[in-house]
Every structure is written in C-alpha cells, then in structure tokens.
C-alpha positions as CSV (number, residue, x, y, z in Angstrom):
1,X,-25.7,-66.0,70.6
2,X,-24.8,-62.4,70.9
3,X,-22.1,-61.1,69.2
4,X,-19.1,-59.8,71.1
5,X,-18.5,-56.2,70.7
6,X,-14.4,-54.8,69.9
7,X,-15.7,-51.4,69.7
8,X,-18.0,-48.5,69.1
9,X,-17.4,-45.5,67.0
10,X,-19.4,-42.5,66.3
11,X,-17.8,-39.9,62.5
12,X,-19.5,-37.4,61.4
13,X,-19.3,-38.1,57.2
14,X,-20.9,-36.3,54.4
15,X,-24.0,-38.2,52.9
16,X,-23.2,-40.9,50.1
17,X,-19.5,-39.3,50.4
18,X,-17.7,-42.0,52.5
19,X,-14.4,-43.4,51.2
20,X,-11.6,-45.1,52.8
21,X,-9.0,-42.2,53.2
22,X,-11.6,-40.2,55.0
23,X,-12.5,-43.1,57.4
24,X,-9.0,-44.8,57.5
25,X,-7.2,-43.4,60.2
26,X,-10.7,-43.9,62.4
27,X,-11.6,-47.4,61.0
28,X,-8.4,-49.4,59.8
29,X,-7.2,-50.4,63.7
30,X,-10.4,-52.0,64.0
31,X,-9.9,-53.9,61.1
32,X,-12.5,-54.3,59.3
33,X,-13.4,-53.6,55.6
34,X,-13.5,-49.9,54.5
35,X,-14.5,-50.3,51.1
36,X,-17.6,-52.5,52.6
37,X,-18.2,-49.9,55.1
38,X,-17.9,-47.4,52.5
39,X,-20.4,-48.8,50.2
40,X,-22.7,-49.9,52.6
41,X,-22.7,-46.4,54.6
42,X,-23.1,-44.5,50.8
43,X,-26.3,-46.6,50.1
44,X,-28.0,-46.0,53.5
45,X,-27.7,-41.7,52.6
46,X,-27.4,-41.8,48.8
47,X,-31.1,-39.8,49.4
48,X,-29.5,-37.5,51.8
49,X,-26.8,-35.7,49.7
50,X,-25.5,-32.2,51.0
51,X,-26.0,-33.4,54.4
52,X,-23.6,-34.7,57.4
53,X,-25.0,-37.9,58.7
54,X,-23.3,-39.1,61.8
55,X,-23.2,-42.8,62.1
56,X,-22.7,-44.8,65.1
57,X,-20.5,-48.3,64.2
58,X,-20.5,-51.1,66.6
59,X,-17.7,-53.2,65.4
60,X,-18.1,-56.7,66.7
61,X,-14.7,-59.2,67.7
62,X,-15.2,-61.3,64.3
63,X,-14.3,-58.0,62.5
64,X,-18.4,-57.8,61.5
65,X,-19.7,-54.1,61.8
66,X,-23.4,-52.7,62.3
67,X,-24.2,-49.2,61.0
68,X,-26.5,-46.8,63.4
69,X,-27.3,-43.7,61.3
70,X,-28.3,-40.5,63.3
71,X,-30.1,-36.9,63.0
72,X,-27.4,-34.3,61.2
73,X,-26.0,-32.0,64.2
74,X,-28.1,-29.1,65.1
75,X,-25.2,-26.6,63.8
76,X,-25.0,-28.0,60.7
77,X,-29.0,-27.1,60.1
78,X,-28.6,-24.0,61.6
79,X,-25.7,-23.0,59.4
80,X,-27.8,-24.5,56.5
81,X,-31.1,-22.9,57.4
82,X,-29.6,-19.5,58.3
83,X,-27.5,-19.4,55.2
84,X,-24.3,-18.7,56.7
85,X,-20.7,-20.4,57.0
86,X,-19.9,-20.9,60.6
87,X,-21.5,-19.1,63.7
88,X,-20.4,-16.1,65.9
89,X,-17.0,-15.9,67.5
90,X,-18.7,-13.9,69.9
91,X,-22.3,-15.3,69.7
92,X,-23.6,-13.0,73.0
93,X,-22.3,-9.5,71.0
94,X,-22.6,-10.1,67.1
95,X,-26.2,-12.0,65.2
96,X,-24.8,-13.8,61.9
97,X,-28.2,-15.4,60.8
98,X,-31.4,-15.4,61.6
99,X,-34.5,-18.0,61.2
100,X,-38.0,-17.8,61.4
101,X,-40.0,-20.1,64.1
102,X,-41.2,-22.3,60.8
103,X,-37.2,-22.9,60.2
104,X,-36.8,-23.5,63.7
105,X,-39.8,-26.2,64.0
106,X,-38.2,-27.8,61.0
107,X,-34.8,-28.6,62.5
108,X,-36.9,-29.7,65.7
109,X,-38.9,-32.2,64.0
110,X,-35.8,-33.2,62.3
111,X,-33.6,-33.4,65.1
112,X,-36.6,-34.5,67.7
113,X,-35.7,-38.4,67.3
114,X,-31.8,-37.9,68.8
115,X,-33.1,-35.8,71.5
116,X,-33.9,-36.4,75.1
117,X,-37.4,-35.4,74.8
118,X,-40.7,-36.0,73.2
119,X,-42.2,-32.6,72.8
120,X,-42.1,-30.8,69.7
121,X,-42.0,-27.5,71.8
122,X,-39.1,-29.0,74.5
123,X,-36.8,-30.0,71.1
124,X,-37.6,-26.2,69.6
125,X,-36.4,-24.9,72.9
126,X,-33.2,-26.7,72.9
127,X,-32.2,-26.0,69.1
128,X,-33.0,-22.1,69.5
129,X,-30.5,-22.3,72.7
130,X,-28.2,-23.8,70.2
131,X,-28.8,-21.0,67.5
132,X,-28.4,-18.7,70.3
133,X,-25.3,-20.1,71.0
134,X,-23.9,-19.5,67.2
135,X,-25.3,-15.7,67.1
136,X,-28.4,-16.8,65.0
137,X,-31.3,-14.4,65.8
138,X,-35.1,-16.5,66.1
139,X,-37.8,-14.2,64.0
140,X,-41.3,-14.4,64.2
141,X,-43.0,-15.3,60.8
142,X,-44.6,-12.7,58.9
C-alpha cells in the first residue's frame, strides 16, 4: 500500500552541512526526526561539499520522510563559475562576471537533468538568459 503523504518541502542547504537549527523552523511542525534527516541528507552530499543541494522531502502521515536531491540553482554556478559574490543590481547596465561558452556548457550539463528540456544547446540557452539576468557577460573561448 502506498504511503499517505502530510507534506512536501523543497530547502536549499549547503552539501554535508545540514543540522537541526538550520532545518528546524522548516522541519519540526512536520514532526519528524531532524537529526535523522540531518544525517541521512549529509551522507547523500558528503561528495558534494562547497555546493548548495536543494532537496525535495516528501514527508509521509506516519512521520516517515523520503529525500529527493536536485541540480544546485543556476545562480549559484554562475556566481561560482564567474568568480563573483552576488550578481548585478542593475544586470541590463553594469557586467560583474563573465564566462566562457566551455563554463557555460558545464553548468548546462550540470543543470540539464532539472530542466524542461533535453538538448544540451536548449539548457545552454536558458542558463546564459540566467547569467544575463545577473550581469554576467558570455565570452567566446580563446
């Protein structure tokens, strides 16, 4: 028999960095273990350190919980790749990074299974609109 589901919530946490103060005020009304959640949501990105991994947790009625882990956001790569802090407060008057089309084919690939498409070429469209977006300049490679 299928399991009856209480909720489903999607965090944005810090590979292998999980504890419960950080997921607390999210996780505690559902009422199920943090520390478990914790541990079990460290070991899935121990490998994946210095990344954010968003995980989707569908949190059954018997207090159970299934972890789905996703892609790291597009602006977090960005920011990564590009080198910089945050993007643009004015992203269509000031550039504050720039990546080559070899970075930008990376995040694709990276990001291509949480997208709505199956083309490499389709995903690198829609991650340079999102560098666009944060005033990061595409380069040609040299």
């Amino acid at each position: 028999m299928e399991k009856a589901i209480k909720r489903t919530v999607t965090m944005n946490l810090e590979a292998g960095k999980a504890n419960p103060a950080k997921v607390g005020k999210d996780l505690a009304p559902t009422g199920i273990n943090l520390l478990g959640f914790c541990h079990q949501y460290n070991e899935l990105t121990k490998n994946q350190s210095g990344l954010v991994i968003p995980a989707k947790i569908t949190i059954y009625e018997d207090r159970s919980f299934k972890i789905q882990l996703k892609t790291p956001p597009a602006a977090f790569l960005l920011k990564k790749y590009a080198g910089i802090a945050k993007g643009a407060a004015r992203p269509s008057k000031e550039i504050v990074g720039s990546l080559t089309k070899s970075q930008l084919r990376t995040i694709a690939e990276m990001k291509l299974p949480d997208l709505n498409t199956t083309s490499i070429e389709s995903a690198m469209k829609i991650i340079a609109g999102t560098a666009r977006n944060m005033g990061i300049k595409i380069e040609e490679d040299n």
